[in-house]
Residue frames relative to the residue before (quaternion, step in Angstrom):
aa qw qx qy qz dx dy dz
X 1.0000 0.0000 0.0000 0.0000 0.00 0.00 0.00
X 0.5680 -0.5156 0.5282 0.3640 3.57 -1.13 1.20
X 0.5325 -0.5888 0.5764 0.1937 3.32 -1.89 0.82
X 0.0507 -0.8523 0.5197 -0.0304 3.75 -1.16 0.52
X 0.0580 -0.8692 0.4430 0.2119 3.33 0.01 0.53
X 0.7759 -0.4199 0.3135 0.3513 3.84 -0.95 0.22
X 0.8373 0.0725 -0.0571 0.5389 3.86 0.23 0.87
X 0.3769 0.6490 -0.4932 0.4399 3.06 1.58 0.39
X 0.3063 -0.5591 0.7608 0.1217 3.66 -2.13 0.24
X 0.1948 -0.7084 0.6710 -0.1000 2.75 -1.37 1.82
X 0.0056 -0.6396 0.7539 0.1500 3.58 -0.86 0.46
X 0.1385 -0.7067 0.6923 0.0471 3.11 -1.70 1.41
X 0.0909 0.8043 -0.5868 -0.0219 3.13 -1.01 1.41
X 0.2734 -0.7768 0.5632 0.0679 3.36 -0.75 1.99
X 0.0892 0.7138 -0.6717 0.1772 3.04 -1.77 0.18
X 0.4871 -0.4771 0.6069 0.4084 4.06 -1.97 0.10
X 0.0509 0.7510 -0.6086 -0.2509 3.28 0.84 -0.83
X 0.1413 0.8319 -0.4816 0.2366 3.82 0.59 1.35
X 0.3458 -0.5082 -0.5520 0.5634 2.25 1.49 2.41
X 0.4951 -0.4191 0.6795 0.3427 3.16 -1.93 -0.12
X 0.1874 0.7485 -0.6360 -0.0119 3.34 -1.24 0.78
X 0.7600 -0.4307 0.1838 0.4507 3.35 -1.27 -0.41
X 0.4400 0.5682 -0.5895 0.3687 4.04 1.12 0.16
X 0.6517 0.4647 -0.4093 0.4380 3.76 1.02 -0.99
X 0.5326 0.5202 -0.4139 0.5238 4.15 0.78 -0.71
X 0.6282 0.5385 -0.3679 0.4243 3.71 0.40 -0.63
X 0.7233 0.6088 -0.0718 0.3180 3.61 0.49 -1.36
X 0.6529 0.4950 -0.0318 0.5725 2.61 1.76 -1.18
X 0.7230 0.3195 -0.2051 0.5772 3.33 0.74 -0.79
X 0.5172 0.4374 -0.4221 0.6025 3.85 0.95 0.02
X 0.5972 0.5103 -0.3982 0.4737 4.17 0.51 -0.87
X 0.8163 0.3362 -0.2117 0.4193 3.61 0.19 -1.33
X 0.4445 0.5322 -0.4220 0.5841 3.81 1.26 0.51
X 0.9163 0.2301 -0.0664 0.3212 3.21 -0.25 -1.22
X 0.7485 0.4066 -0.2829 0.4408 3.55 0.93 -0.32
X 0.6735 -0.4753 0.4571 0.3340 3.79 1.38 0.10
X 0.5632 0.6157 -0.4270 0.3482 3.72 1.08 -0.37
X 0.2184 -0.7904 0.5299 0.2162 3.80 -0.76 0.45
X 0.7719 -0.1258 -0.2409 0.5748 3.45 1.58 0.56
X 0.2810 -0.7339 0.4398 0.4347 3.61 -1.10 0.09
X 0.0219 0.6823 -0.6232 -0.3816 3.93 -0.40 -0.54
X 0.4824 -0.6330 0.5914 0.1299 3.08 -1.63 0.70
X 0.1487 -0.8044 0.5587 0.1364 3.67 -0.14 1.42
X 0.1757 -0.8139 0.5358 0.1402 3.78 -0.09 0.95
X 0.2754 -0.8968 0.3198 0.1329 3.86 0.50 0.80
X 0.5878 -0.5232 0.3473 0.5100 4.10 -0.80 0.70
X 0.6930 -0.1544 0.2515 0.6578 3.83 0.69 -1.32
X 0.5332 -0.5023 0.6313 0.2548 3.62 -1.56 0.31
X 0.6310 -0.5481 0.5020 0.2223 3.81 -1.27 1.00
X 0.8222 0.2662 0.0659 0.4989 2.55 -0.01 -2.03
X 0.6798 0.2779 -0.4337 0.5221 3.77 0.58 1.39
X 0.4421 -0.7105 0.5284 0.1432 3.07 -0.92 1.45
X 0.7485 0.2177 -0.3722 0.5038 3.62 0.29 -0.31
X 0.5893 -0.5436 0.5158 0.3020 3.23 -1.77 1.56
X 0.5218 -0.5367 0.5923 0.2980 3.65 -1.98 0.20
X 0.7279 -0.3194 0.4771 0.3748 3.01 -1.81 -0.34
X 0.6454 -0.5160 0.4289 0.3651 3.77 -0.98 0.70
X 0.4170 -0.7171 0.4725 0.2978 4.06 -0.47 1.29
X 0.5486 0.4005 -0.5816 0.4476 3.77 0.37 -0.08
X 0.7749 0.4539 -0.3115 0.3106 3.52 0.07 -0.80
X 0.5301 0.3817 -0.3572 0.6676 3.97 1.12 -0.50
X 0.6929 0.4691 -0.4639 0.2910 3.89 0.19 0.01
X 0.4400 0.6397 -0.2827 0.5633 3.33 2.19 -1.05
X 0.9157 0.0037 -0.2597 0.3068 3.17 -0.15 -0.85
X 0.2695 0.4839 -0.7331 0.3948 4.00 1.16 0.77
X 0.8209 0.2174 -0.4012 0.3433 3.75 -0.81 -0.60
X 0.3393 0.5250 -0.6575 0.4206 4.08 0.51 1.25
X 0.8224 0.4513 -0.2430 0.2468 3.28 0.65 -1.38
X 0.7605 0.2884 -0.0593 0.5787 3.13 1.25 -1.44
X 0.0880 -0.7323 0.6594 -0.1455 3.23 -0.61 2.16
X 0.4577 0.6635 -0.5699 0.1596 3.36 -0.63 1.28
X 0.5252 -0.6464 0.3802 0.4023 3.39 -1.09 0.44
X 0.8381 0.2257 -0.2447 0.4321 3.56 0.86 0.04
X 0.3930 0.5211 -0.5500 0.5210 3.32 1.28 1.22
X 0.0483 -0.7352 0.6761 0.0059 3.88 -1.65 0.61
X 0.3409 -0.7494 0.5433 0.1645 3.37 -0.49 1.10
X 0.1884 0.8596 -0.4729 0.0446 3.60 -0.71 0.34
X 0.5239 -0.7067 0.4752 0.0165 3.48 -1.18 0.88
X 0.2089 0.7747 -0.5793 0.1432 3.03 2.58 0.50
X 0.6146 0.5795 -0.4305 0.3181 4.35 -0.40 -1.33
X 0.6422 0.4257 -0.3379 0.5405 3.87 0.55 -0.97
X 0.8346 0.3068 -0.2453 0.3862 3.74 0.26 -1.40
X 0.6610 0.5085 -0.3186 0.4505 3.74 1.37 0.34
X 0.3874 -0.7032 0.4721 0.3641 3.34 1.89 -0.16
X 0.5603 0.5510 -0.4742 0.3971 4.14 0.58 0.22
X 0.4767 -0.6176 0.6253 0.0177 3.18 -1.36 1.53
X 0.8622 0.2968 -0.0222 0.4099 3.78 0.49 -1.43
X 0.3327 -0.7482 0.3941 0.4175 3.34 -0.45 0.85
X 0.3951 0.7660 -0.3623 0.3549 3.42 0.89 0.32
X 0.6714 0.4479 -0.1385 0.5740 3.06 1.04 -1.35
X 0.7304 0.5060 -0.2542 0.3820 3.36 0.60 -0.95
X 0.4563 0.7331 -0.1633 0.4772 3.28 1.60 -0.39
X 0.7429 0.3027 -0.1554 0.5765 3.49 0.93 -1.51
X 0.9622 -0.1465 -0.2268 -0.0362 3.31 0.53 0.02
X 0.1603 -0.7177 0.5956 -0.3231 1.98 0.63 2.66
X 0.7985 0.3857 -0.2547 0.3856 3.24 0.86 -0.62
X 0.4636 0.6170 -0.3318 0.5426 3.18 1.56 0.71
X 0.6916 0.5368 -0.1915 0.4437 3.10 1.52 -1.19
X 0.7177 -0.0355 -0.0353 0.6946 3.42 1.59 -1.07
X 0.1291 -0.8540 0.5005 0.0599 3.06 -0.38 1.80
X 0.6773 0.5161 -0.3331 0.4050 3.53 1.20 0.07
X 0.7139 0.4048 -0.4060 0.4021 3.60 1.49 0.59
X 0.6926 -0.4774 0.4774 0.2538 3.17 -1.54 0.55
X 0.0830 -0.7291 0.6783 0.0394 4.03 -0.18 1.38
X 0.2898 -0.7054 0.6461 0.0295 3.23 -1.66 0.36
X 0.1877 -0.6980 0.6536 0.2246 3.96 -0.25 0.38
X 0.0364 0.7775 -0.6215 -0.0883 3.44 -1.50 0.61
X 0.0931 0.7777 -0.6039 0.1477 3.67 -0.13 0.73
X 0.3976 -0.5851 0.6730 0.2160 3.33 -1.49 0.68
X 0.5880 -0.6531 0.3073 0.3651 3.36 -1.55 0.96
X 0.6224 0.4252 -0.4884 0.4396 3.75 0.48 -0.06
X 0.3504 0.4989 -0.4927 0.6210 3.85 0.76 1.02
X 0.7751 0.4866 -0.1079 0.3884 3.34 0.23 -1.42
X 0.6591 0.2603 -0.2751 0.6498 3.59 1.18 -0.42
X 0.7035 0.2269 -0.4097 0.5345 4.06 0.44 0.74
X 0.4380 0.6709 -0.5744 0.1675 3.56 0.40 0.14
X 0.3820 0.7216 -0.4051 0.4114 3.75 1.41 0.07
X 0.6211 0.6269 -0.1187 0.4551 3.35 1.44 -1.13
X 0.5964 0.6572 -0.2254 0.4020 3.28 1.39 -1.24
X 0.5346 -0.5590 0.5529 0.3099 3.84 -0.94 0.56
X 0.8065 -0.4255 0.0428 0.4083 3.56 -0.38 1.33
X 0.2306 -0.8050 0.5283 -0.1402 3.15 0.17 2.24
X 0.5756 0.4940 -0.4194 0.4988 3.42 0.84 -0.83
X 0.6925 0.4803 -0.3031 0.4448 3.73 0.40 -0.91
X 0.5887 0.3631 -0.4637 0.5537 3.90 0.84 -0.84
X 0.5932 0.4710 -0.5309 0.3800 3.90 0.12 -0.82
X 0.6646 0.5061 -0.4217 0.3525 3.87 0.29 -1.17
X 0.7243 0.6538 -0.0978 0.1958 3.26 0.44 -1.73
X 0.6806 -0.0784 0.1071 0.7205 3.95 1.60 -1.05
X 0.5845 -0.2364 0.6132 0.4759 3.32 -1.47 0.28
X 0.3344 -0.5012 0.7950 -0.0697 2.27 -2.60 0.73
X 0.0237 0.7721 -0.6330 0.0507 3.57 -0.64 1.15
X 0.1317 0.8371 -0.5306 0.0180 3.66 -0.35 1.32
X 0.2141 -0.8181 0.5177 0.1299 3.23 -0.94 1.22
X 0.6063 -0.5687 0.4889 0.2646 3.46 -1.07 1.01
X 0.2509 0.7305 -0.6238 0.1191 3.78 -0.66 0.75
X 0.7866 -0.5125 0.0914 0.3322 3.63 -1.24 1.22
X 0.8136 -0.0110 -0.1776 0.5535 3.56 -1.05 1.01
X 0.5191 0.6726 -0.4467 0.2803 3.92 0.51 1.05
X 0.6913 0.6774 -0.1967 0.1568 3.02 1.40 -1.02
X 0.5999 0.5756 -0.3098 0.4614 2.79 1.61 -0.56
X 0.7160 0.5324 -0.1971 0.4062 3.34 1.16 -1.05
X 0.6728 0.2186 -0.3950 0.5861 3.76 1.40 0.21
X 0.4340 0.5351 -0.5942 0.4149 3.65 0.34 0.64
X 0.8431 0.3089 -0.1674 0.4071 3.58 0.97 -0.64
X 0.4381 0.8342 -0.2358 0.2377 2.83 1.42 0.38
X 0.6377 -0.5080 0.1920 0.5463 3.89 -0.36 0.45
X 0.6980 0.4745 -0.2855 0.4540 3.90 0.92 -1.20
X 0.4575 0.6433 -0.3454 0.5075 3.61 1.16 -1.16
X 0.8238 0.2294 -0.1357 0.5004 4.05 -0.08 -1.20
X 0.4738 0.4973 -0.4992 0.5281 3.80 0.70 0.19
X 0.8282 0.4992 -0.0960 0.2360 3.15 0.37 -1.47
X 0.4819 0.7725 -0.3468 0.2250 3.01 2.09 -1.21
X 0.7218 0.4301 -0.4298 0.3306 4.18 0.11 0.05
X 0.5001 0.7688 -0.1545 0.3674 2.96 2.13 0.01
X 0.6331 0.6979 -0.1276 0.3097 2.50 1.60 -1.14
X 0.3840 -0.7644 0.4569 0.2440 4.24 -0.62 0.81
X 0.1144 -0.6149 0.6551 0.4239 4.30 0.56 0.07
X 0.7788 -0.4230 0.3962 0.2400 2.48 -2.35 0.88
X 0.4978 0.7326 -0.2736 0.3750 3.06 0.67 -1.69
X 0.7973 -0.1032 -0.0818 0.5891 4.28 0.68 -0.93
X 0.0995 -0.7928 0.5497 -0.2436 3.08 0.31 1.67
X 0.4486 0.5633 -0.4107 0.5592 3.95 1.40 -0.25
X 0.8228 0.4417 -0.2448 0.2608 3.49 0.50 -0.80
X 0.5628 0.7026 -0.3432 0.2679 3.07 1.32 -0.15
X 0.4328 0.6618 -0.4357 0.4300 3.67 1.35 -0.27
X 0.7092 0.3257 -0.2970 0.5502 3.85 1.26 -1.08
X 0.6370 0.5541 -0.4866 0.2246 3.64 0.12 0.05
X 0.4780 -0.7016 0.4499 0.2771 3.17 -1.42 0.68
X 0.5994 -0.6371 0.4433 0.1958 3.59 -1.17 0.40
X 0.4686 -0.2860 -0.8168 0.1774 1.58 -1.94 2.18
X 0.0752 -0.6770 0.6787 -0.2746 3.02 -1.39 1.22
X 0.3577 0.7628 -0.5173 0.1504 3.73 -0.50 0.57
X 0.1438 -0.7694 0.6205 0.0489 4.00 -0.66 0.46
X 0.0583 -0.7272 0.6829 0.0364 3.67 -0.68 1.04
X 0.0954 0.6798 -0.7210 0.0945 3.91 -1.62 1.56
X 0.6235 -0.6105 0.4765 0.1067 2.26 -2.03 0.97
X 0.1926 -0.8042 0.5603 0.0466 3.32 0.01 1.07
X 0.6025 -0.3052 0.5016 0.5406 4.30 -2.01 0.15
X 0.6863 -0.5055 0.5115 0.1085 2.78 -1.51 -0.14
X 0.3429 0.6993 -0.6181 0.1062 3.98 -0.09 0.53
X 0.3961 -0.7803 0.4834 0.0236 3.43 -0.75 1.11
X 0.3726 0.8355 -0.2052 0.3479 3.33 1.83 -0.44
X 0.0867 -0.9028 0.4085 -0.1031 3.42 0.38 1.63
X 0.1840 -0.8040 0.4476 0.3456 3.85 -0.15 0.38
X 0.2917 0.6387 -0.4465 0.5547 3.74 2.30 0.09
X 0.7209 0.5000 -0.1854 0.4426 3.31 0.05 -0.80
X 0.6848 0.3878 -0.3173 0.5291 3.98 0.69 -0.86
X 0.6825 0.5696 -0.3290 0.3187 3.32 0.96 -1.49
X 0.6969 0.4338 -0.3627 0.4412 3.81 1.23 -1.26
X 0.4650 0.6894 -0.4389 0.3404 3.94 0.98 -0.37
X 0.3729 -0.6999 0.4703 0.3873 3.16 1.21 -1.14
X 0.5508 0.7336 -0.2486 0.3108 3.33 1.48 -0.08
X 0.7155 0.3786 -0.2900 0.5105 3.26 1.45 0.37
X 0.7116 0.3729 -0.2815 0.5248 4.05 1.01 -0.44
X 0.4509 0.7130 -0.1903 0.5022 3.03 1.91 -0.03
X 0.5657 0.5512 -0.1918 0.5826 3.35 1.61 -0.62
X 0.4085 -0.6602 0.5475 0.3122 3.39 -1.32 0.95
X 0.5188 -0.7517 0.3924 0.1085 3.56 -1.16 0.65
C-alpha cells in the first residue's frame, strides 16, 4: 500500500486504464494544480462494472500507466486488486479506515460525472470525499446537467476556489475547465493500438 502521511491530500484517480495514456497524465497534472492535492495515486482497477468486456491483463495496464505518468508526486497502484474491492464505494471506506488521518479526493472526468448516478452507491461516494471533476471533450455540458451535478447543486465549490477543495468536507465537489486532451483509451483500443501491443 502507497505511503501517506497525516494531513496530507490525495487525489484518487480510478479507472481499467485499458490503456493509460496521456489524456489520463493530463488530468492528473491539471488535478494536482488546481484542486490543492499534494499527491494523486492512480487506482488502476481489476475490471470496470459497468463494462462488459474484461481489460487487458493488470500487470500489463500497470506497465504501461507508469510509462505515461512520470511524476514525483503521482504513484500508480493496484490498491482495488490488493484490497479485494469491486466498487468504488467500497474502496473508498476503506481507505478511509486504512488512512484515517488523510484527506482523499475523488477525481473523475465529466463523462464519469454525467453517469455516476449509475455507479453502486454514488450518493454515498458524493457524501464520503470531495469530488474533483475535470471537463474533457464533448462532456461538459452533459455533467453539468447531470442527475449527481443537480442533487448536489448547493454543494458545489466555483471553479474560481478550486484550491480549496482538498479541505472541504463532504458532499463537496468543484467541476473545471481544463486544456484540452482528447486522448481516448475507446479510441486507442479500436485503432488496434493497445491489445495489439506486446505485453
Amino acid at each position: 500500500m502507497p505511503y501517506a502521511a497525516a494531513g496530507q491530500v490525495i487525489g484518487l484517480l480510478g479507472g481499467s486504464f485499458d490503456p493509460a495514456h496521456a489524456g489520463h497524465a493530463h488530468i492528473t497534472t491539471e488535478a494536482l494544480k488546481r484542486f490543492g492535492l499534494d499527491r494523486v495515486w492512480w487506482l488502476v482497477s481489476p475490471g470496470n462494472p459497468l463494462k462488459t468486456r474484461g481489460p487487458e491483463p493488470l500487470d500489463k495496464r500497470m506497465d504501461r500507466a507508469r510509462e505515461v505518468m512520470r511524476h514525483p508526486r503521482v504513484e500508480i497502484t493496484d490498491i482495488e486488486s490488493q484490497l479485494g474491492t469491486r466498487y468504488t464505494a467500497q474502496t473508498l471506506a476503506r481507505l478511509r479506515r486504512l488512512y484515517p488521518n488523510v484527506r482523499f479526493v475523488w477525481l473523475m472526468g465529466a463523462d464519469n460525472m454525467a453517469q455516476l448516478h449509475q455507479w453502486q452507491d454514488w450518493r454515498g461516494i458524493m457524501e464520503t470525499v470531495p469530488i474533483g471533476v475535470l471537463a474533457r471533450p464533448g462532456q461538459r455540458i452533459s455533467a453539468r446537467m447531470s442527475r449527481a451535478a443537480g442533487l448536489y447543486a448547493p454543494y458545489r465549490i466555483p471553479g474560481r476556489f478550486s484550491h480549496l477543495l482538498g479541505l472541504a468536507d463532504a458532499p463537496a465537489w468543484c467541476f473545471i475547465n481544463v486544456p484540452m486532451n482528447d486522448a481516448s483509451s475507446t479510441a486507442i483500443r479500436a485503432r488496434g493500438g493497445w491489445s495489439a501491443q506486446a505485453g
